[in-house]
N, C-alpha and C positions, 0 to 999 in steps of 0.2 A: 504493500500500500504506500502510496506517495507521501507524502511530507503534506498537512495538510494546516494551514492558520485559519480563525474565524475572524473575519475584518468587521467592526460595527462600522455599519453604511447606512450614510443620511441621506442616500442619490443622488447628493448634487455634483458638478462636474468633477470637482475636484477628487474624490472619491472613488468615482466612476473610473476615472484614469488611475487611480493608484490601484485596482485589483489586477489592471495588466501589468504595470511595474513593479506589483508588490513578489508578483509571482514569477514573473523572469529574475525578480535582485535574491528571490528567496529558493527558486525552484520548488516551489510548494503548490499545491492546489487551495486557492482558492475562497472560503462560504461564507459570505455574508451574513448578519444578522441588523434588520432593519425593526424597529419597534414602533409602533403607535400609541405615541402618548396623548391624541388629541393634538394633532397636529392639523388638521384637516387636508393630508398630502395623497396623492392617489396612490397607494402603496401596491396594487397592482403594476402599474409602470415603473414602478422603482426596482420590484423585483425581476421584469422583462429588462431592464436596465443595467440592472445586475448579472442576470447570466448572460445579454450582450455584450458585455465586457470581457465576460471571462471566468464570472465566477461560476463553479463546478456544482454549485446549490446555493439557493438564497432563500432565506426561513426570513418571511413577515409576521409578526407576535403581536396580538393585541393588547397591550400592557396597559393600558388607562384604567382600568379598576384597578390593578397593581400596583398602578400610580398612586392612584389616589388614596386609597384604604391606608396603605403603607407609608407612604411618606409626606404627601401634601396634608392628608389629613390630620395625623400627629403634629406637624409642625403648627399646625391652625390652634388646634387645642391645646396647645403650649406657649401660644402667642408670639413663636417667634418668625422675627422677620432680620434676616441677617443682612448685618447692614445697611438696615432701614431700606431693604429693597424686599418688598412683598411677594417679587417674582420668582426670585431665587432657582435660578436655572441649576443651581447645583442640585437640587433635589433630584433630579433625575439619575445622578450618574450612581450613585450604588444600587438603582434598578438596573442600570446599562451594563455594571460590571458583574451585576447579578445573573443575567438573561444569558451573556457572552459567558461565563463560565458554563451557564447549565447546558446550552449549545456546542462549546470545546468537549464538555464530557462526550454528550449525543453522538459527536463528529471525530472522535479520538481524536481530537486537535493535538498537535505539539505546542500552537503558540496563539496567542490571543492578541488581537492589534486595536484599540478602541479608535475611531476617528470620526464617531456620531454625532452629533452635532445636537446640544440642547435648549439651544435659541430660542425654539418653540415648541411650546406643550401645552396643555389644559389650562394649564394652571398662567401661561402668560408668556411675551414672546419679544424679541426684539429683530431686529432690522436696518433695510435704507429707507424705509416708510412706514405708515400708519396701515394697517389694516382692519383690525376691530374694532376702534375707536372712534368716532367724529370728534370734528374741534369743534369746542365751543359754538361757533360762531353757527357751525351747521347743524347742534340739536337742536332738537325741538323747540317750540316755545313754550310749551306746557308740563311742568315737571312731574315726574313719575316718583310715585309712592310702591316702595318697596319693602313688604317685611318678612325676614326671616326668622322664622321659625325652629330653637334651638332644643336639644333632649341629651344634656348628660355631655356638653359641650361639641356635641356633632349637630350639623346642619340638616334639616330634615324635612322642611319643606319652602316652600316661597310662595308669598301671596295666599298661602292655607292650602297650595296643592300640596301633598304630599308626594316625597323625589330620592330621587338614591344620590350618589355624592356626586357622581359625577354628570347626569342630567341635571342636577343644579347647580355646579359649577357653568355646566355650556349655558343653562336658559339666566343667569345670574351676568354674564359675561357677554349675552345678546343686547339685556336691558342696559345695564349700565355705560355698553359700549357706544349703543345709541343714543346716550344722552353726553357723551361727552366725559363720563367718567373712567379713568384706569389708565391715564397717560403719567408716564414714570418720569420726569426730569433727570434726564444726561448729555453730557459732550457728547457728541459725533456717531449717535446715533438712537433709532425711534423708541422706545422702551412702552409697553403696555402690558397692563396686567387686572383687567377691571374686574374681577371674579374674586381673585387675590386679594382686591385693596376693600370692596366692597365688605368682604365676606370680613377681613380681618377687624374692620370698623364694626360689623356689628358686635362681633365676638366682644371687641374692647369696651365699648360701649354696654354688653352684658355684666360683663365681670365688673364693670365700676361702679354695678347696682345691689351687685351682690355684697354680704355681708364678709368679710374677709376672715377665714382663711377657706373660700368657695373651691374646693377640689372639683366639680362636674359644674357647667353652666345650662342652666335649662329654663328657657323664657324665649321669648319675640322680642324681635327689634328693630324699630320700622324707622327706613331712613327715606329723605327728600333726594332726591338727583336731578339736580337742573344745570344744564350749561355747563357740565365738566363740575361743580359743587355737589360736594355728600354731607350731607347733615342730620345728626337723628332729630327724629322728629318724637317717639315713645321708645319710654324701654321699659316689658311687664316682664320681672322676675320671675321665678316659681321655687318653690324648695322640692328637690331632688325626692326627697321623702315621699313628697306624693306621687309623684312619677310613676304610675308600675311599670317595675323591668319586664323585658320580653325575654 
């Protein structure tokens, strides 16, 4: 059996040409692993893209419940936001290094090469432009009321539908981005994250009603979003206690 590496591939060009170079410099065969984290990328052409290249197999994983359960969602419930950046593209990569191991076993890999790209995911994304976002100028004129509905500091519904985490990240990250909220301020380049910044203000805005030292958060919290502005507007507590567990 050949010498064989598992390349994480984002599809984009650069990448695309490193599985012919990677494998002439290496004499190796080849397999990509490409991941959906809510990306919204056509991951079928990625992996048509993939074995046109040269890779010998290319495995697409649907890793956004992965994502989410595992790592976005702990981070929420922990309030942390590493360095004051809500997006936090790092979040992704001990899935990425997670997924490429389980895949090296699958593949009797010898050698693992990470070059995935975590710019964008469910959870928020940056760039040369805006994509889920409107500015200001071009929300709406009539602000939307938004409240999330929390149980035992997990998010569990919006507007009283009831949603799993990651259907209320995407429908949380529709609203808000249409109204102009979840643009991240940087140099030199576009930063958005409105699912992120929305959801983390409710949380905060929860826990600052609770009586301290609140281990689980469970209540609503209903915030205004007009023209790129988030403001709570209610915040109803509840004690945990009466909560029944499921």
């Amino acid at each position: 059996m050949s010498r064989r590496i598992v390349l994480g591939y984002s599809g984009d060009l650069e990448t695309a040409v490193g599985i012919h170079s990677l494998a002439e410099a290496q004499q190796a065969e080849i397999v990509t692993l490409t991941l959906d984290l809510g990306a919204n990328r056509d991951l079928e052409e990625i992996r048509d893209r993939a074995l046109a290249a040269g890779a010998v197999r290319a495995h697409v994983i649907d890793a956004r419940e992965e994502f989410v359960n595992d790592f976005v969602l702990p981070s929420l419930q922990a309030g942390a936001v590493p360095d004051g950046d809500p997006m936090a593209a790092a979040l992704a990569r001990p899935l990425i290094a997670r997924k490429l191991a389980e895949v090296a076993a699958i593949e009797q890999a010898d050698e693992v090469i990470d070059r995935a790209s975590t710019a964008e995911n469910l959870w928020g994304r940056e760039g040369d432009r805006y994509l889920i976002t409107r500015s200001p100028a071009e929300a709406p004129d009539t602000a939307a009321e938004l409240e999330i509905t929390f149980e035992r500091s997990t998010p569990v519904a919006v507007n009283g539908v009831p949603m799993g985490m990651t259907e209320l990240i995407e429908s949380v990250a529709i609203i808000a981005g249409h109204h102009a909220v979840g643009r991240i301020p940087a140099a030199g380049v576009c930063r958005e994250a409105p699912a992120a910044i929305v959801l983390h203000a409710a949380r905060a805005a929860l826990a600052s009603a609770r009586p301290a030292p609140a281990a689980a958060l469970t209540g609503s919290v209903r915030l205004k979003l007009f023209k790129g502005t988030l403001q709570t507007s209610r915040v109803a507590a509840l004690d945990e206690a009466a909560v029944p567990r499921t």
